[in-house]
N, C-alpha and C positions, 0 to 999 in steps of 0.2 A: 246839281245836274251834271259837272264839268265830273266831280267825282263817280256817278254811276256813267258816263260815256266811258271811263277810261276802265270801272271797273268790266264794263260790257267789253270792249278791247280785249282787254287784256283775259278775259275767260274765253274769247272767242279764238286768242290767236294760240294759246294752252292747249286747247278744245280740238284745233284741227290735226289729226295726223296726217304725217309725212304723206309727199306726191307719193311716194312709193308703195304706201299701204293703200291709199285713197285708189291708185289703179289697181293694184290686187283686189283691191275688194267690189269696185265698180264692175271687172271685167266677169266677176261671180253669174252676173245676170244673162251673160254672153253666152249663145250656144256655144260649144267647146271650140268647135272647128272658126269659128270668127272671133276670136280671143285673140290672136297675135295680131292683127291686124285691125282692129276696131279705135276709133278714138276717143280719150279721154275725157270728159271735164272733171273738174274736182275744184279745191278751194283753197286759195293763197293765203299769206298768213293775216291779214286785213279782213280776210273773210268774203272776199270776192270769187266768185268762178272763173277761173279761168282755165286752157286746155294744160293739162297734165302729159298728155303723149298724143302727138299727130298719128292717125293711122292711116289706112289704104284702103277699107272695105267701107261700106257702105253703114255698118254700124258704129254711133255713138253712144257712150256710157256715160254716164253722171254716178258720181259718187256719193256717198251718203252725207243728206248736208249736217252737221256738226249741231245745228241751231234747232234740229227737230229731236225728241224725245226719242223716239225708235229708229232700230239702223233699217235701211230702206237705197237700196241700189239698182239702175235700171239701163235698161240699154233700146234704143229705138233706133230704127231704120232714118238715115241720111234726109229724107223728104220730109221727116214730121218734125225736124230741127227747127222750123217757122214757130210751127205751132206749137210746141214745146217753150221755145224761147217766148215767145210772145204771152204766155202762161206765167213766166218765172217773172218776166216786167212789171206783170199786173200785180200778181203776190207780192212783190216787192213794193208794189205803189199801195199795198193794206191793202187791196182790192179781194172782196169774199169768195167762195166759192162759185157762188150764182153769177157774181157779177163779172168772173173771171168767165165761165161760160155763156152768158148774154155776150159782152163784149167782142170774143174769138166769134160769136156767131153772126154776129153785125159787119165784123169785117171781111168772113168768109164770105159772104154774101155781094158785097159790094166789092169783092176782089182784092181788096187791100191784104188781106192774111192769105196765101197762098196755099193751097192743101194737097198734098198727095194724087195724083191722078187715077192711080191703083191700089189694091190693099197693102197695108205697111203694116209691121207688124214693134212691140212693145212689150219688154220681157221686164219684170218688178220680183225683184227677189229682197225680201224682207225678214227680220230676225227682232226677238226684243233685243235691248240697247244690253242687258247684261249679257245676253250670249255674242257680243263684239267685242273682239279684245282691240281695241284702237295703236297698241304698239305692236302687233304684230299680223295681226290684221285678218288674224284667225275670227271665223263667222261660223256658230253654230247653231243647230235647230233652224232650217232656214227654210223659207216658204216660197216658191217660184209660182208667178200666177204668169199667164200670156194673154195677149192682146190683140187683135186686129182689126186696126182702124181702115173703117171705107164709110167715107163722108156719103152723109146723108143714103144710106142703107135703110133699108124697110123690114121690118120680119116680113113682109110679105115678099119683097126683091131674093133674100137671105133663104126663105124656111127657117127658119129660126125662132124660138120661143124666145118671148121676153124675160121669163127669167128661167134658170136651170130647170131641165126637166126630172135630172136625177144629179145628186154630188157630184160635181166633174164635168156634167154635161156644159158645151156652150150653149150662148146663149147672146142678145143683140143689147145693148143699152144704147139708150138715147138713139134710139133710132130716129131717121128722118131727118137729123140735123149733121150739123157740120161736123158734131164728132161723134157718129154713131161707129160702134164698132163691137169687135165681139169677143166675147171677155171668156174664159178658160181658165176658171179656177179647181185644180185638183183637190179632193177631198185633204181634210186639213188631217197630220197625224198627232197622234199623241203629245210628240214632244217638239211642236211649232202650232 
């Protein structure tokens, strides 16, 4: 046991590239013009998150975690930092999919998990793991989906269909609940 901790360590701490590449590559999901100013997280050599660069603006980036199979970087609006982090706790406590969405919804509910009061918005820009070069932090073939989250949204509040009406159209998931929001997937090309 003491031998796979150390060899888990030690692929982990190999694993993470430099702060420097982890915000180049974070900032990828950022509309242009909120890239110098948006702030960082990313991952220490322990493999913890911690912030990479304080920014100014209102946007936070997370870097791609090191521990997942495909490179995957995102950037969310200031307000949904609750609800984002209170996500990464549960998945970190082995908590499932389901149970990570029951849980944020119980405490959205009872006021304990605090939500956005306006639409916030949630930019996911993703690549497979061979098109990241992790020393240099070049990202190719890369897929930008957007997001915007407004709690407990209706298709009927929105107009909105529940799922796309055509490639690219929006459309509303989990509506009604805590994290209904509307999801904006571009038709996917050739080479992503």
């Amino acid at each position: 046991m003491i031998i796979s901790l150390s060899f888990q360590a030690a692929f982990t701490q190999n694993n993470i590239p430099s702060a420097e590449v982890q915000i180049k590559t974070a900032l990828l999901a950022a509309p242009e013009n909120k890239r110098d100013s948006a702030t960082v997280y990313g991952f220490n050599a322990n493999g913890d998150m911690v912030i990479l660069k304080q920014g100014a603006n209102e946007l936070i980036c997370v870097a791609d975690d090191p521990k997942q199979p495909e490179f995957s970087v995102a950037c969310y609006h200031k307000d949904l930092h609750a609800f984002m982090q209170r996500g990464r706790e549960l998945r970190k406590l082995g908590k499932s999919h389901q149970e990570v969405f029951d849980i944020r919804e119980k405490e959205a509910k009872s006021g304990e998990l605090i939500l956005p009061k306006q639409p916030t918005s949630l930019y996911v820009l993703t690549a497979k793991d061979a098109d990241y070069n992790k020393t240099t932090g070049e990202v190719k073939n890369t897929y930008l989906r957007s997001v915007v989250y407004i709690p407990y949204a209706t298709a009927e509040s929105t107009g909105l269909p529940l799922k796309p009406a055509a490639p690219g159209m929006p459309w509303i998931m989990h509506p009604g609940t805590h994290g209904a929001h509307i999801m904006i997937n571009p038709p996917a090309t050739a080479k992503n």
